[in-house]
VMD Tcl script that draws the C-alpha trace (Angstrom):
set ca {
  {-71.74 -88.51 -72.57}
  {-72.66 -90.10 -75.62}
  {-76.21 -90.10 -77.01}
  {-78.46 -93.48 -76.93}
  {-81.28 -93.77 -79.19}
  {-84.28 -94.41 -76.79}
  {-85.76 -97.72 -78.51}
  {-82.12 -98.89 -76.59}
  {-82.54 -97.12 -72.99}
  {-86.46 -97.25 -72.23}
  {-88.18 -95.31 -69.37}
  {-89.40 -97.92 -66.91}
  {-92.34 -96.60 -64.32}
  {-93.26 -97.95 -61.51}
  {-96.09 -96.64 -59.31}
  {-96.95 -96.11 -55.81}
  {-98.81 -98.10 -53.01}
  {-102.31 -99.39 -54.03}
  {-102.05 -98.26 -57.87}
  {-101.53 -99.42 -60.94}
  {-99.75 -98.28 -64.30}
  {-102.74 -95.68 -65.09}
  {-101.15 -92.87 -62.43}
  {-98.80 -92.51 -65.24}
  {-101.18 -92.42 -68.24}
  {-100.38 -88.23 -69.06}
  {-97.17 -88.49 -69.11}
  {-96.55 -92.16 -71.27}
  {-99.12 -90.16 -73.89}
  {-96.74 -86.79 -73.62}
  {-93.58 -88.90 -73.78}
  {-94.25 -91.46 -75.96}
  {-95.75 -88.48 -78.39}
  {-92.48 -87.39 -78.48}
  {-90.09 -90.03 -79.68}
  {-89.54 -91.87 -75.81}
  {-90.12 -95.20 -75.09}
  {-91.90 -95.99 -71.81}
  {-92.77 -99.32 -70.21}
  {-94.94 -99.27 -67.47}
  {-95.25 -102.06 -64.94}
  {-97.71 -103.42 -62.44}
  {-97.17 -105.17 -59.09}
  {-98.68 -108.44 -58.45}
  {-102.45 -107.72 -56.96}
  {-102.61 -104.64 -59.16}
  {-103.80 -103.41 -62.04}
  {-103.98 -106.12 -64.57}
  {-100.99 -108.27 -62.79}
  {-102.96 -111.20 -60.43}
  {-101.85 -111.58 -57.52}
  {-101.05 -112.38 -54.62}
  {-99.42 -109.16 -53.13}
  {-95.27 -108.73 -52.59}
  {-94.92 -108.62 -49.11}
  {-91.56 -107.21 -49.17}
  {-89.59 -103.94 -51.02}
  {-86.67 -106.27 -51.98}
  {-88.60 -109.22 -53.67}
  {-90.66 -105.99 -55.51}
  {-87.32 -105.27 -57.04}
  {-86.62 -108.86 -57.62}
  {-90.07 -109.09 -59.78}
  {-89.11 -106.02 -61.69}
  {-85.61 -107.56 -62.87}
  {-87.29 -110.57 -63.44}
  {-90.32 -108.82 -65.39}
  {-87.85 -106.75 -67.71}
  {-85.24 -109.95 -68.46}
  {-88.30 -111.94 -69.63}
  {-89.34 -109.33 -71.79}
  {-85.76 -108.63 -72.82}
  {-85.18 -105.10 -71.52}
  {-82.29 -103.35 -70.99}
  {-80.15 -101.04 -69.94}
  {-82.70 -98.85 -68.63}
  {-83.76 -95.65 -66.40}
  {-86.42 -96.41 -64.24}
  {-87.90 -94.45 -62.42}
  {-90.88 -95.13 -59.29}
  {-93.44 -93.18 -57.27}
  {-93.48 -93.12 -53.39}
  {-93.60 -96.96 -52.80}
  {-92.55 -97.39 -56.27}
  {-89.70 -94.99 -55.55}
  {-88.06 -97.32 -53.30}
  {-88.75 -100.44 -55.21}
  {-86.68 -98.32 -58.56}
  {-84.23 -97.85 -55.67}
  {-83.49 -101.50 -54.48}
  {-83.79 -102.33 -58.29}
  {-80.41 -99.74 -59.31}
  {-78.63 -101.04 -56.33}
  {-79.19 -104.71 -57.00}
  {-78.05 -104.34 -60.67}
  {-76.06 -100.91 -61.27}
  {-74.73 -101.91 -64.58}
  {-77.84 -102.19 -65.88}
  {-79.20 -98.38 -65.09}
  {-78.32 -95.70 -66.74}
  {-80.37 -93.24 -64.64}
  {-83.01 -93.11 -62.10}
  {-85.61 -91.02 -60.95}
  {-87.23 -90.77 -57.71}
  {-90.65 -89.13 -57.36}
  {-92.33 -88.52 -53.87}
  {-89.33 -90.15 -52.32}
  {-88.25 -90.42 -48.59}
  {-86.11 -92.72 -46.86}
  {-86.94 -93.94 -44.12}
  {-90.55 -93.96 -45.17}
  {-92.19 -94.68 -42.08}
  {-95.82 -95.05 -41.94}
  {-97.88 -93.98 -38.82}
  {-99.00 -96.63 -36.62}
  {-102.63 -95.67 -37.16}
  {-102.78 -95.37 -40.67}
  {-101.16 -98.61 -41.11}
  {-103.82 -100.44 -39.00}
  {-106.92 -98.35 -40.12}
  {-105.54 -99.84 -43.62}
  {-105.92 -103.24 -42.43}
  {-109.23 -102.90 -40.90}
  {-110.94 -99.64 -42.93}
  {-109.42 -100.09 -45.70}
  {-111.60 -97.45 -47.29}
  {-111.20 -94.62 -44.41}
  {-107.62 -94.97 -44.78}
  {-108.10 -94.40 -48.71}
  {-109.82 -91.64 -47.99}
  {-107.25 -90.17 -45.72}
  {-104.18 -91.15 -47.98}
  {-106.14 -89.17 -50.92}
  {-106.28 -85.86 -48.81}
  {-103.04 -86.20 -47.44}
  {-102.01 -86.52 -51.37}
  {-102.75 -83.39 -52.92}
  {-101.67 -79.68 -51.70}
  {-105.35 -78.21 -53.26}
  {-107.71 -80.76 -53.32}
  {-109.85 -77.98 -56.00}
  {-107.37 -75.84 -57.76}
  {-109.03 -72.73 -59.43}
  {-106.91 -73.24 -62.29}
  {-106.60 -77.14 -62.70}
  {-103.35 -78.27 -64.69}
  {-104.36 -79.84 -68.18}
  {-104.40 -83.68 -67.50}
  {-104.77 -82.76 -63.40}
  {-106.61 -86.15 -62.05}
  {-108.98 -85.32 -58.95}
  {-108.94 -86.71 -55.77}
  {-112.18 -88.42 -55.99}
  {-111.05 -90.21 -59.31}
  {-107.75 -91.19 -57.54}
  {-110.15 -92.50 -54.76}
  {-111.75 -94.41 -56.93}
  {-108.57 -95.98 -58.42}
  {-107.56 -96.80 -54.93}
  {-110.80 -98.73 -54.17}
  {-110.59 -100.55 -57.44}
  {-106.99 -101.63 -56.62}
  {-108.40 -102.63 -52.95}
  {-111.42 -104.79 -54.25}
  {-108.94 -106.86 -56.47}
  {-107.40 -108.61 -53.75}
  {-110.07 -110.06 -51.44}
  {-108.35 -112.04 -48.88}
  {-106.47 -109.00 -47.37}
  {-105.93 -105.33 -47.61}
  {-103.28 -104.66 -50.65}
  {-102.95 -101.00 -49.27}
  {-101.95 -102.23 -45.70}
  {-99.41 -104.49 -47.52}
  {-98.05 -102.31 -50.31}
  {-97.62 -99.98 -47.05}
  {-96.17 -102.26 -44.32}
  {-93.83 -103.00 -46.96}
  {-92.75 -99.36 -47.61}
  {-92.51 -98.76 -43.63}
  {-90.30 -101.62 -43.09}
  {-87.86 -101.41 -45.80}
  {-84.05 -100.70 -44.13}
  {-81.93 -100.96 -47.43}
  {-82.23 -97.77 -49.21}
  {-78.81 -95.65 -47.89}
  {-76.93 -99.66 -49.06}
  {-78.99 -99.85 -52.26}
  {-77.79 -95.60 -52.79}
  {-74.53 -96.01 -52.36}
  {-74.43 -99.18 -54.74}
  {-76.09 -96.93 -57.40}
  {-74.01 -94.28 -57.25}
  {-74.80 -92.61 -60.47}
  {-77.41 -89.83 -62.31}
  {-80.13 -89.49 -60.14}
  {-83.37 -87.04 -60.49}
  {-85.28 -86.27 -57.41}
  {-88.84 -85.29 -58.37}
  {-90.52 -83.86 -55.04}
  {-93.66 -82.17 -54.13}
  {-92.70 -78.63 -51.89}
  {-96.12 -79.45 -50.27}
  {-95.82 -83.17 -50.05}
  {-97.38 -84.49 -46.71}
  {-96.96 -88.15 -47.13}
  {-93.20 -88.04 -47.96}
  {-92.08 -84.63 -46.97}
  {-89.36 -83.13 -48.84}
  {-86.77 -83.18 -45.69}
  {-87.17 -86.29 -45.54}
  {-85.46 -87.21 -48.45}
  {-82.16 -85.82 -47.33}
  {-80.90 -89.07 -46.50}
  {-81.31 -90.38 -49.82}
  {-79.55 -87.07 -51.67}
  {-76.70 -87.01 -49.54}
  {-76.30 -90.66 -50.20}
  {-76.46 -89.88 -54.29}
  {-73.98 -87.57 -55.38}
  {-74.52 -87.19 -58.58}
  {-78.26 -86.34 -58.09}
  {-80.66 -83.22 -59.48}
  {-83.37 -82.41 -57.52}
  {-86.61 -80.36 -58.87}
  {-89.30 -79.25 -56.89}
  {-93.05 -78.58 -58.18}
  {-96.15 -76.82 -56.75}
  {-97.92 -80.05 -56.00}
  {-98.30 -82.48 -53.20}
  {-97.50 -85.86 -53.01}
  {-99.19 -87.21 -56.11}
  {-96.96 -85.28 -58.62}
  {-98.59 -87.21 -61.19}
  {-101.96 -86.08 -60.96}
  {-101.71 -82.73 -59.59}
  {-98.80 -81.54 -62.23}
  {-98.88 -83.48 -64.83}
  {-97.16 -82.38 -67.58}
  {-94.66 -80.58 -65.51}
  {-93.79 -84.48 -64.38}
  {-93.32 -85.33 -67.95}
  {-91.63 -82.30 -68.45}
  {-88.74 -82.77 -65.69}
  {-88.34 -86.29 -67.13}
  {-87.55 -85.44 -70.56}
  {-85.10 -82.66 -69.67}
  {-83.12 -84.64 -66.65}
  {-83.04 -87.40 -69.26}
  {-81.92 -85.64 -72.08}
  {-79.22 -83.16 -69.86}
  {-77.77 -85.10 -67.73}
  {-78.21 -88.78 -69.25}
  {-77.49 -87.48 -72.72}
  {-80.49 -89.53 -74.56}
  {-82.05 -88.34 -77.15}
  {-85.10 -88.95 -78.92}
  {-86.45 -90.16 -82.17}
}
mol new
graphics top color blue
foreach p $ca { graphics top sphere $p radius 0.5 }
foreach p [lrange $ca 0 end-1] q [lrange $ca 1 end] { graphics top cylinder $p $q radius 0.2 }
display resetview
């Protein structure tokens, strides 16, 4: 495959339920250090973005395309987190000719959410934050902490300031009613079709590796790489993200850097 200068094929990220572009702050600094180009974007209701809320996986994709035409984008990878995984994957199958690869961190289709957790994030928002962080991290204290590792309680406290920037609902409840309900990901796989890097957590509890199967055996041209984290690869092994990223990019999509 021939070599693309990255300034022409940029690294889009998109991140999970109830965050906002700074999950990926370690590894934009590691990448960009290092000749990529990374464009990170955030949902309506989050981060700096106002709102309201998408209510819906499909018209999250649909703001994406529309996000990276107006800013004159393209062809990209892009690649998501958990919510944000299935948003990069409605995205490649809605416009295949303009992907060159993506990448799908703390993945699972379906992604089913339990019925309690989806109404304690309606009406405790905050317990439900609380019980999303634990579930979100295989050592909540490591002895040895990986450089850049983000704690739980400051990915708590991202969570809550996500949650207080919508007042007249719960964003969590909607970011995950919208990952629960979303029913196109084997289509939106097969319309893809091409390089694919599953990034998974071995001791993921939210989206546990299994259940991902559906979406690898629907991607044939697909690398998977496991890590020694939970679900929140991007705090808990940071640099081993950034890592995995670089190399799938550069082996198997044949970009190189500056």
């Amino acid at each position: 495959m021939s070599a693309h200068h990255p300034s022409s094929l940029p690294l889009v990220l998109l991140h999970g339920a109830g965050g906002d572009a700074s999950v990926w702050s370690v590894q934009t600094d590691w990448l960009t250090a290092r000749g990529w180009q990374c464009v990170t974007l955030e949902l309506p209701a989050h981060g700096d973005t106002p709102g309201p809320p998408l209510t819906g996986i499909e018209r999250m994709a649909d703001w994406v395309w529309t996000q990276l035409d107006a800013r004159q984008i393209g062809p990209v990878v892009l690649a998501g987190h958990s919510m944000g995984s299935l948003i990069a994957l409605h995205a490649a199958g809605q416009r295949p000719g303009q992907l060159r690869g993506l990448a799908l961190l703390g993945s699972a289709f379906p992604m089913r959410v339990s019925r309690r957790l989806l109404a304690q994030a309606e009406q405790e928002p905050e317990e439900a934050i609380d019980n999303v962080v634990r579930w979100s991290y295989a050592q909540a204290e490591p002895l040895t902490p990986a450089p850049g590792f983000q704690s739980p309680q400051a990915y708590r406290e991202l969570l809550l300031r996500q949650q207080a920037h919508w007042a007249e609902g719960s964003l969590l409840a909607t970011d995950l009613r919208a990952c629960d309900r979303y029913e196109g990901g084997e289509a939106a796989a097969r319309s893809w079709g091409g390089p694919t890097l599953f990034l998974l957590g071995e001791h993921d509890r939210m989206t546990p590796v299994a259940q991902a199967e559906t979406l690898r055996a629907a991607l044939p041209r697909q690398r998977t790489v496991l890590l020694d984290c939970g679900h929140n690869l991007m705090a808990e092994a940071p640099h081993a993200v950034a890592h995995a990223l670089a190399d799938w990019m550069e082996r198997d999509l044949g970009v190189c850097r500056t």
